[in-house]
Structure formats: C-alpha cells, structure tokens
N, C-alpha and C positions, 0 to 999 in steps of 0.2 A: 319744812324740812324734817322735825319731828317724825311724822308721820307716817312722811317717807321713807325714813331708814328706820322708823319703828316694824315699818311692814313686811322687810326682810326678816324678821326673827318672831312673824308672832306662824303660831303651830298650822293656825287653819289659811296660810298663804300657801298659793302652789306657787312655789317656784321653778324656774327654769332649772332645767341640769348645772349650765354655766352658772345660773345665780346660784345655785345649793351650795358648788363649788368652791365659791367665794367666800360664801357668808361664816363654812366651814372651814376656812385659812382666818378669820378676821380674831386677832388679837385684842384691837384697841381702836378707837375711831377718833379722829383730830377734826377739829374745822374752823374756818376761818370766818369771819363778822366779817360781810362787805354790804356797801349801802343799798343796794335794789339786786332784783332779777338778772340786769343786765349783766351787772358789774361780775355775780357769779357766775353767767355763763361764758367771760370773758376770761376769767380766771380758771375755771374747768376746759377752755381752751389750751389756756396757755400749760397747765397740767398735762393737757394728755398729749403735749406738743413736745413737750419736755421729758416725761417718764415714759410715753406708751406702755400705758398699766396692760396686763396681760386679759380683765375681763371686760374691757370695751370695746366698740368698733373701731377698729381702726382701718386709715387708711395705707394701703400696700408702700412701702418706697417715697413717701413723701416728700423726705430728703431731698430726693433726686431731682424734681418734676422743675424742668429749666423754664425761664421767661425771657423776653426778649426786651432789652433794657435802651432806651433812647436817653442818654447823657447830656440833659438839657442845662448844668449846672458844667458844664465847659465847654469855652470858644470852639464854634466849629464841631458841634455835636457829633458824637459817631454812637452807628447803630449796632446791637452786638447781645451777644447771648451770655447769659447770668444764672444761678443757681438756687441768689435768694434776691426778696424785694423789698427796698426800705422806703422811707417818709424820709426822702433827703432832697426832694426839689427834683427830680429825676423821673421820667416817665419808662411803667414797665408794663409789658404786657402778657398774658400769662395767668396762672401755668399751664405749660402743655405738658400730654406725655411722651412726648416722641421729640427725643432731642434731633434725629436725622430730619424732621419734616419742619423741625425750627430752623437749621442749616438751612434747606433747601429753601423756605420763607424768605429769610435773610440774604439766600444770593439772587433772590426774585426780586425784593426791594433794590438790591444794590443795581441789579439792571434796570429796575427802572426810572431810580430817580439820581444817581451817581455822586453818592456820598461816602465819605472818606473814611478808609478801614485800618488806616494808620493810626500807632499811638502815639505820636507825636506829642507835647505840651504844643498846644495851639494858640497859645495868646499871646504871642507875638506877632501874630501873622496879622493881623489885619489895625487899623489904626483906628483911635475911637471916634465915634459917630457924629461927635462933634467935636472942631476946633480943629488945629491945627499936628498934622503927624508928628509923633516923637522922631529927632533928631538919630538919624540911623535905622530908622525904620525896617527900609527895604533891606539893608544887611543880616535881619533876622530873618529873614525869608530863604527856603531852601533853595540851592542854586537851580533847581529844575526838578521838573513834576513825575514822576513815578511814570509805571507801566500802567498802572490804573486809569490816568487820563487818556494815555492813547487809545484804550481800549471803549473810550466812554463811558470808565465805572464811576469817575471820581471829576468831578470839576477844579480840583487842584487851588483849593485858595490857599496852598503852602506856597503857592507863587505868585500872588496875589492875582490869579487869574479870574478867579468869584470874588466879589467883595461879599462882606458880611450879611448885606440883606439877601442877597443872590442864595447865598449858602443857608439861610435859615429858611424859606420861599421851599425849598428841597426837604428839611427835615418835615416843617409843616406839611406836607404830602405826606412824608412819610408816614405820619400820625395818622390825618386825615385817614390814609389807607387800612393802616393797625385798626383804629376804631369802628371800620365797615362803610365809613362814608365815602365811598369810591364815586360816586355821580360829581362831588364837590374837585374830588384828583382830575375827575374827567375834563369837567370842565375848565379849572386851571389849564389842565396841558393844551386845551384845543385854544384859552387864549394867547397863551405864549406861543405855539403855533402860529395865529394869527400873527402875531405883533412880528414874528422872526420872517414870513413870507412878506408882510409890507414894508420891514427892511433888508427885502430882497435876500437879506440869509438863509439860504432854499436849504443848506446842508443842517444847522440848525431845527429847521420849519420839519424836516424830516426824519428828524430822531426823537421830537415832540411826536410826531405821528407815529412811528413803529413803538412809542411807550401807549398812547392811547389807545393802538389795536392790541397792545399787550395786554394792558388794564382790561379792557373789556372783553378780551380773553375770558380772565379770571372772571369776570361779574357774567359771562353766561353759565359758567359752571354752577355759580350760586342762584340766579336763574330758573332752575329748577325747583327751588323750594323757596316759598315764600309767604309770608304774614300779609293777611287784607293792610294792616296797619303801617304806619312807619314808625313802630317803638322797637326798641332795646330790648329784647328780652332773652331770659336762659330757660331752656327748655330743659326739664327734668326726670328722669325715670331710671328703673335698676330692674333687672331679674337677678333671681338669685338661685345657688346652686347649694351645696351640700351644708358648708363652712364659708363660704365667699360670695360675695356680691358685687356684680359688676352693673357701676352708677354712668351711666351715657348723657351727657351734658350738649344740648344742640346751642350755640350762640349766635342768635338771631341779633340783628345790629342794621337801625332805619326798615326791619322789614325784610331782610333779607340776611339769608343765612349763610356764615363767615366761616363757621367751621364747627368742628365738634371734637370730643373728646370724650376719652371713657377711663375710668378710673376702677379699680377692686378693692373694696375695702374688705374686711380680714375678724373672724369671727364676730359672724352673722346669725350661727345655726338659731341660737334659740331665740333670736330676736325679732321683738314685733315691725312692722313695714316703719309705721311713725317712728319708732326708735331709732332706723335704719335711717331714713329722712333724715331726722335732726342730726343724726351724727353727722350726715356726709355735709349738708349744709353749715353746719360747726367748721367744719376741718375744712371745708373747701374754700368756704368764705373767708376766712381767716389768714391765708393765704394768697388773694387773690385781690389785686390790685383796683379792680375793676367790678361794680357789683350794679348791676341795671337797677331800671325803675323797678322790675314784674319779675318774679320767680313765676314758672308754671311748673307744678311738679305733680307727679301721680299719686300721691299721697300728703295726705295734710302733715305735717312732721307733730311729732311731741314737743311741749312749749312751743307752737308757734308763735303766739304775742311774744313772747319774751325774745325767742330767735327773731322777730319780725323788727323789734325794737333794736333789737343790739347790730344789724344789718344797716338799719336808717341811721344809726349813731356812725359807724362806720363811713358811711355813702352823704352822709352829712345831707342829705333829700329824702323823698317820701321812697319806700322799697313796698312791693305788696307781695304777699304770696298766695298763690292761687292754686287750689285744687279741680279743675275744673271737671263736672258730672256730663258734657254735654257741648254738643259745637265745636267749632273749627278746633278752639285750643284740647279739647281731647282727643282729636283725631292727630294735633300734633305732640301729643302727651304718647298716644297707639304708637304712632311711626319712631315715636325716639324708643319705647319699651322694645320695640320688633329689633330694632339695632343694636339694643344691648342684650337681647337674646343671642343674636347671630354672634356677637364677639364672646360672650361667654360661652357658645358652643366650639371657638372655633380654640376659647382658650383651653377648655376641657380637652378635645382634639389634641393639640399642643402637647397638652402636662403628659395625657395619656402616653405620647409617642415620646416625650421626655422619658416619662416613670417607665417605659419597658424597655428603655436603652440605658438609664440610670440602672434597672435591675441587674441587666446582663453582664453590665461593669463590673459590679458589685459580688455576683457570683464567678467570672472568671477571676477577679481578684480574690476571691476565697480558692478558688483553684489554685490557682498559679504559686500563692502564699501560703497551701496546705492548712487554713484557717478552718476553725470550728465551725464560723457560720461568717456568713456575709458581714463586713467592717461598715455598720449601722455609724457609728461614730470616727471620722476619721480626723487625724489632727496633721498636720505639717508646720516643719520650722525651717524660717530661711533667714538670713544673715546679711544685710549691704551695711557696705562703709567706703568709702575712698581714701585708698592707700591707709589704712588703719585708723582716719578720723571718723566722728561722727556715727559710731559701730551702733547699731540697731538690729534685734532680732524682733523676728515676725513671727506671731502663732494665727493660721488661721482656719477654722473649725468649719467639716462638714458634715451635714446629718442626713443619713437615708440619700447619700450623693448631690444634697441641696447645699449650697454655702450658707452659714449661719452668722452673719457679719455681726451680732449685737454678741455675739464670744468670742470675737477676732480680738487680741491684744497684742500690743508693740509693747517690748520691751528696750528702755534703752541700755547699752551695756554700761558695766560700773567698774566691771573688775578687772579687764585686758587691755592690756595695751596696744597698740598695735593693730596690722591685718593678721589678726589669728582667729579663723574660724571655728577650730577643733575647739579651741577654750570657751569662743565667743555662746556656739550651742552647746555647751556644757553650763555657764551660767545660766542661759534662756531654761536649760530642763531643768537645772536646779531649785530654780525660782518658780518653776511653774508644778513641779513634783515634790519637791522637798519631804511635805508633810504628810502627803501621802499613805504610805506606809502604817503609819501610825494609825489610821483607823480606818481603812479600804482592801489593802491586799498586804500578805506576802509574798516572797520572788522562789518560785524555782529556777536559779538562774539557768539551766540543762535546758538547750535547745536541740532539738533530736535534725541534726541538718541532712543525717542520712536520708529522713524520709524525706526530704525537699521540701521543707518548709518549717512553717513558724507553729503549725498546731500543738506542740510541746508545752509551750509556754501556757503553764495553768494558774488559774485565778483561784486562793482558799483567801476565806474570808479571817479577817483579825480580829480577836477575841476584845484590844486596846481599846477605850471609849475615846475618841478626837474629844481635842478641848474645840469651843464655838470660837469664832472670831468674828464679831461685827462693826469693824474699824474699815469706814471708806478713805479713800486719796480723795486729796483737799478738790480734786476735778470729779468726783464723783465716780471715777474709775474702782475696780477691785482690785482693791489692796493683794499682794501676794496670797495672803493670809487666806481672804475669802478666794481666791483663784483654785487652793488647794482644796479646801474645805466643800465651797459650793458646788463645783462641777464633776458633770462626769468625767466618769474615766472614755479614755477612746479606745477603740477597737484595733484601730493602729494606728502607729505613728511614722510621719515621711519624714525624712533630712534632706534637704534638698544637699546633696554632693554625693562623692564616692564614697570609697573603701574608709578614709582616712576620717571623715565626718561622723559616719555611724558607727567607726569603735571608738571615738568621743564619744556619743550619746549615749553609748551602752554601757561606757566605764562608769557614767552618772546612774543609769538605770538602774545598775547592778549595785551599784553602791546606796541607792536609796533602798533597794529591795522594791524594784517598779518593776512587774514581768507581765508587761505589754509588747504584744508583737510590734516590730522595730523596724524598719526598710531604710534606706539609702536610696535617691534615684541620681544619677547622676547625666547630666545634662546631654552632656557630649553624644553617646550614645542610645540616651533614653535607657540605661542599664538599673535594672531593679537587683541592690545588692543586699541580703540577708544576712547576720550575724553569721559568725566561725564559716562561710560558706566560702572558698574562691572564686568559685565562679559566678557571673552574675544571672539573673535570670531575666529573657530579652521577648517581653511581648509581640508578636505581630505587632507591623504597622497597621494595622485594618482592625487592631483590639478597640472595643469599648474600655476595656480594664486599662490598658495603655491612654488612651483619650483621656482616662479621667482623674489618672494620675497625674497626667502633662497639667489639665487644668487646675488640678488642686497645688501642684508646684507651684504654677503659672500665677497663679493668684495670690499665694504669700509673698513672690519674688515682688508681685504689683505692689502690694500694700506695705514688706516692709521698706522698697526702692521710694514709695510716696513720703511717708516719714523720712525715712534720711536724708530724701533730697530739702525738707522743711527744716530739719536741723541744719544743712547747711546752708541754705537762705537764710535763717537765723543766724547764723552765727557769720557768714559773708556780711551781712548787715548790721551789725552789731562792731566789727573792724573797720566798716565804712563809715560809720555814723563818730565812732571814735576820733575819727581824724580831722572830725570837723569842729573849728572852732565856735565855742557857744551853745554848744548841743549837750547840755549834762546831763544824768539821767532821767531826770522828769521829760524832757523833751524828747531824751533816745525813745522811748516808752513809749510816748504819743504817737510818736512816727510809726513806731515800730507795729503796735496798736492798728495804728488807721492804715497802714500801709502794706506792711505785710512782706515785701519785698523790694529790693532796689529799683530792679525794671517798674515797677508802680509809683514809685515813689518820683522818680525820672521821668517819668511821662504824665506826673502832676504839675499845675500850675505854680506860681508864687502864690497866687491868691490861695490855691487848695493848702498848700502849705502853711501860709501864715494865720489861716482859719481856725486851724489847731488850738487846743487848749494849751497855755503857757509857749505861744513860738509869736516870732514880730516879724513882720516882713525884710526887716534887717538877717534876720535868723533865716528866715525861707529861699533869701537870695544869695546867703552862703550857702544851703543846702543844693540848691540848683546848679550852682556852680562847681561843686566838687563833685557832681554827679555829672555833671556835664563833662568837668577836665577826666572824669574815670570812663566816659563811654568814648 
C-alpha cells in the first residue's frame, strides 16, 4: 500500500489528467488496518457504495437496477419485484436494467406456473404437515378465490384449494426457471401432464400442455446461442466511448443463454481496460445475488487474485476468471464486445438527439425569459402537505437540462402552520439562500419588465470574505450552512404556482439581496409568470422550452409528494402503533424499522412479527389484530 500511494506524488510518475486532479485536491490521507486483500477490497466496496467518490469508476444509477425477489421465508411464497437484495432466507434474482422487461418476466412466470400476487399474511391458510388441524381452521380461509384463479393465474390456496406441497411444487418451477434450468420445468410439467391425463383430468392435462409449448417457446429463443458445455457462466466485455463505458454482461446458465444485460459505468476517460474490469466486477458482484463457477471476460481485471478470492468467499465455491486468447470462449467474448458496441452507439444516438433537444429548450427559454445566456443551472421549488400537515418543500436541480438528483434536497417545513404555501417557499428560500449574499452576489433588485424579460437582473461580485462551514446533519445530508456556502448559484429559478407564489419568493430574494432570475409557472394553464409583469408569458404547446419546464416542475412535484407521503406513513404509523397495548418505544421502533408502513406490517406474519428484536408472539398477535380490526 505504501507504494502505491507513494507513486502518486513521486515527480517522475505520469499521471492521468483525472489522477493529476486528484492528487492536486488531496489534503490528508486516512486508512484503515484490515486483515488480508480481501477484506480491503470489500471495504473499498462498501466505500464506493456508500460515498461515490468523484475520481472512480463508477457505475451509472446503481441505486435503481430492480431484482426479482421469491419470498421463500413466507407461507405461500409470492414472486415480485424489489429494489435492493438481502441474506434474509429469501431468493433474489438480479440485477437487471430494465425494470419494464422485469414486469413483463414476472407476468410470464405468473402465466406459467400460477402463483399468488396477493399480499395477504398467508399463514393461516394451510394447516401444518403434520398432526392434526387447528380447531377453526377453515374459518381463516377467504370466503372465495380472486379473479386470478379464474383466469388460471393463481391456484388459490387462500381457499385451500392447493395444499401446501401443491403450492411449493409451483414456486420450485419457478426457480428452476429463474436459474436457466428450463429442461428440469419441462420435464415436471409433461409429468404432471401425464399424471392429470391417466386421471382422465383432460382440462388440467391441457393447461400443463399450453405451459410446456410456452416454456419452450422461451428455450428456442435462447436456442440460438449456446456453450458446447453445460456450465453457468457470465460472459464479459465493454467498449468504451469518450468519458463512459458500456459493460455487456451475456448469462449463460446449463449452457445455454438466459439473458443479458448492459450496464455504463461513469469516468472511464483516463482509465486503463484492467482498471475498468476490476471496477465493474467490484460493483457488480457486490450486488448480485448470484455469482457462477467462470467469469469469462475480455480483459484480465487489476488484482485478479484478490478479486478472484473475494468472489469465491462470496459464492462460498470455487469462482474462476478467464481471459481467454483463443477458441470458442473468445469468439464468445467477440460477440458480447460487438453488442456492447451496438448499445453504446445507439446510446451516443440517444444523448445526441437528447443534447440537441435539451439545447433548443434551453435557448428558447433564454428567449422567451430575455436571459443573458442559456440557464446552464436551473433550480425549481415545490411545496405538498395535506390540508396543512406534514408541509415539505422540494428543491430539485438541473444542469445543462440533465437532472442532478445527488443536489436534490427536501426540506421539511418548521415554521408555518398550516396549508400556506406563500410562507411555506419563503422558508424553503430562505434556508437554502440565506447566506448567500454574504459572499457571492449583490441584488440590483430593478427588473426592466418593459423589455420582456428577466435580462436586468445583473450579477457584481461581493468584496465580503464567506466564513467556511464544515458541519454535516447527523444522516450525512448538507447542513443548511454547506447548502449555502457549497453550491452554485442557478441560473434560474421555478416556483411551481402563480402570481401569488412568486411575489413570496421574491419578497425573500429581495430581502436577502439574491438577484437571480425568478419564474412562477403555474399549473393550470402552463402560464410562465415573471416578476412586476401582469401578464403571463404562454409557450407553444409544441415548445421544447415549455417541455422542459413542465418536466423540471414535474419532477419536484414527484420528489417532494414522495417525501410527504413518507412523513405521513410515518407519522399514520406511529398513531397506529400508539393504540396498541404493549408496544412502547423500543418495539414501536423495531416495527417501525423493519416495516416501514402499516400495509407491510398487516400483510406480515405473527411469526414475522414476533421474529423481531424485543416483541413476543403475545405482542405480535396484538399487533395483528389491531391491524386487522383497522383494515
């Protein structure tokens, strides 16, 4: 380790531009004593998982990237799409990047093996394996089976029309299927086929048959490409473009190929191939539920051993990775490179016709707004609360017409009472411009509205030196303090409302001495209204500048309506939890914790419930029942 960070700073190293960059920000260096190789690169994981430092590879949206979760740790497992993946007894599978082709996966399994998409707590429904059924059994059973059954989605053991093994027999397909073993699905259904034709069950014997020509539907498509072998394997490769790299992942499974995926990781320019390798194998693996025997990839990574080892610890079996120079697996190393050629050109295409319609935006709204130059930096603030509770305002930041979600902040209101919006974004600017002033700009508040627009409003710079502020919020959020101080200024600013919203925001703006061009858009109309001006100003519908205002609206309304509605989950659940007897704080906490919401917690078991740290099944079966007499 020495060495290695010796040899960023000694004179006769050429460094990358990005490393020069780095090395010329670096203060002070920290580090952590951990036992071997592995252990550091699981921690250098968990780091760049946690902070996404600005000079690594990273991968694009990781956050996002959904799996498909089979909930094998409750009666009557239901199959279903998830976000993240844990070590809880549960089988996931994953990640993909295309949440619409996880949907459409998910209603492909549900045709074919017709399992249950309700949330129901399902452990009552079936009686246990051995012995004798609890007394009243069948009265926990629902009076009759959904539309799902009639349609043949659902085998309905809510009526106890599957028994338990019946309903498990179904998920095991399931898996079977997720995993790639589709010959072992095949086989099942053509025996139960058999068995439903020699007891004459023809209606049965034939919706076994139209799943099997379904199934192997699917297994011609894959068909097409195929390994001499019958191994597991992940097929590996990237082309790369200016600043990004896009990583095309083939997943071969018995030999035959299940599906693929492509990912972009994110400042690449000055980075060597192995570097690129190791990163994406770091980040992907780490993530990923599921890790085969054989990596095959186009390039050997940086620290292989060490990546090769920390993958086997992982996989808890032998993992190998292969560069291969030669034969089959390089010709299937070529064909995954040629496929992530094609999606990186088709995502350059893309950006391209993105960035010339972002431009156009961007310059009729310097038109329309009589603006100095194109609003490189745009901010908007939006406002939800019901009927005056739970008031939350939203700031969320666009750069060069891209959204910029890592300076999106929600603020929650502190100082209104009430539905009063005027006051509500008078605190939001307050708190987010306050300091401002002080060592960024002065205001000419004179807005020249005769020439139709905002170009008046000029920027002179303050002679005041800002004091530093380096105090984070105990969540690692930025403090008001660094909000003012850190960021830039924008270029303009939206309110999402009328007339009555933006001479709120401007009474604040003017009173800090902020003299940033200011808009109102108001909903109703799509009406763009401008300080001291009457009248408002009304884009074509057929505007790019209109489009991209509606979306930058559109998207604060999302994020701060997403918060509000979690504060009222929170706080609905916190008056529910209250009224149950035996639940004090340690317990409300736990629930609150592991559950997250009443609807969750209500279509939890007793067992899930009393699993909890500090609750007793005495406790779980009060919870159940007060959620019960509430639905």
């Amino acid at each position: 380790m020495y060495n290695r960070v010796r040899s960023y700073f000694q004179e006769s190293t050429d460094l990358s531009p990005k490393n020069r960059s780095m090395v010329a920000k670096v203060e002070d260096i920290e580090f952590v004593v951990v036992k071997n190789e592995v252990e550091a690169l699981v921690l250098e994981s968990n780091y760049i998982k946690e902070y996404r430092p600005k000079y690594n590879v990273l991968m694009r949206d990781d956050k996002s990237y959904p799996y498909i979760k089979v909930s094998l740790t409750e009666d009557f497992p239901r199959v279903y799409r998830v976000r993240s993946f844990h070590h809880d007894g549960n089988r996931y599978f994953g990640p993909y990047t295309n949440s619409g082709a996880v949907d459409a996966t998910l209603d492909l399994l549900n045709k074919l093996f017709a399992f249950r998409t309700c949330r129901y707590d399902a452990s009552t429904w079936a009686p246990p394996a051995q012995g004798e059924p609890p007394e009243g059994w069948r009265q926990k059973l629902l009076p009759r089976p959904c539309t799902q059954y009639y349609i043949h989605r659902c085998i309905a053991p809510c009526v106890a029309y599957a028994t338990r093994e019946e309903y498990d027999a179904v998920i095991k397909q399931v898996i079977l299927f997720l995993e790639g073993k589709h010959d072992e699905v095949v086989k099942s259904l053509q025996e139960k086929m058999q068995a439903a034709a020699e007891n004459l069950n023809f209606e049965e014997a034939a919706r076994m048959r139209d799943r099997i020509q379904a199934v192997e539907r699917v297994l011609e498509k894959q068909r097409i490409i195929s390994t001499e072998g019958q191994d597991d394997q992940d097929v590996i490769a990237f082309a790369s473009g200016e600043d990004e790299t896009c990583v095309m992942v083939f997943f071969f499974r018995n030999g035959k190929l299940i599906g693929r995926e492509f990912f972009i990781l994110q400042g690449t320019r000055d980075s060597s191939p192995g570097e690129v390798m190791a990163s994406f194998l770091q980040q992907f693996y780490e993530s990923s539920p599921h890790i085969p025997p054989e990596l095959v990839v186009e390039v050997e990574p940086d620290d292989r051993a060490v990546i090769q080892s920390w993958l086997r610890e992982k996989r808890k079996g032998p993992v190998t990775i292969t560069a291969p120079k030669r034969g089959d697996k390089l010709r299937l190393v070529e064909m995954v490179k040629q496929n992530a050629r094609e999606v990186l050109e088709q995502q350059r295409i893309k950006w391209l016709t993105d960035s010339q319609k972002t431009q156009l935006a961007l310059e009729e709204l310097q038109e329309a707004l009589n603006l100095a130059a194109p609003p490189q930096r745009i901010e908007c603030y939006d406002i939800s609360n019901t009927q005056g509770t739970n008031s939350v305002g939203a700031m969320v930041v666009f750069e060069a017409g891209r959204p910029k979600p890592s300076e999106y902040r929600r603020f929650k209101i502190k100082t209104v009472e009430g539905p009063n919006d005027f006051a509500s974004h008078q605190e939001v600017l307050r708190r987010r411009f306050r300091s401002v002033a002080k060592h960024t700009t002065t205001v000419s508040a004179d807005v020249d509205v005769d020439a139709g627009g905002l170009s008046n409003m000029q920027f002179t710079e303050a002679s005041e030196e800002h004091e530093r502020h380096d105090h984070s919020a105990s969540d690692g959020t930025p403090t008001d303090a660094q909000l003012q101080h850190d960021w830039a200024l924008p270029d303009l600013i939206i309110i999402d409302g009328g007339k009555g919203q933006l001479s709120a925001a401007m009474e604040v703006l003017q009173e800090l001495q902020i003299d940033i061009p200011t808009v109102g858009l108001a909903k109703e109309n799509e009406e763009i209204f401008i300080p001291g001006s009457p009248d408002p100003i009304i884009l074509p519908r057929s505007s790019q500048g209109l489009y991209m205002v509606q979306r930058i609206r559109d998207e604060a309304h999302r994020f701060g309506i997403t918060y509000h509605r979690k504060l009222r989950s929170d706080r609905t659940f916190k008056s529910v939890l209250d009224e149950i007897p035996g639940i004090g704080p340690k317990r409300k906490q736990a629930l609150m914790k592991h559950f997250g919401s009443v609807r969750a917690m209500g279509a939890a078991s007793v067992e899930d419930l009393a699993a909890l740290d500090g609750m007793t099944r005495d406790a779980a079966e009060k919870v159940k029942e007060y959620i019960g007499r509430g639905e």
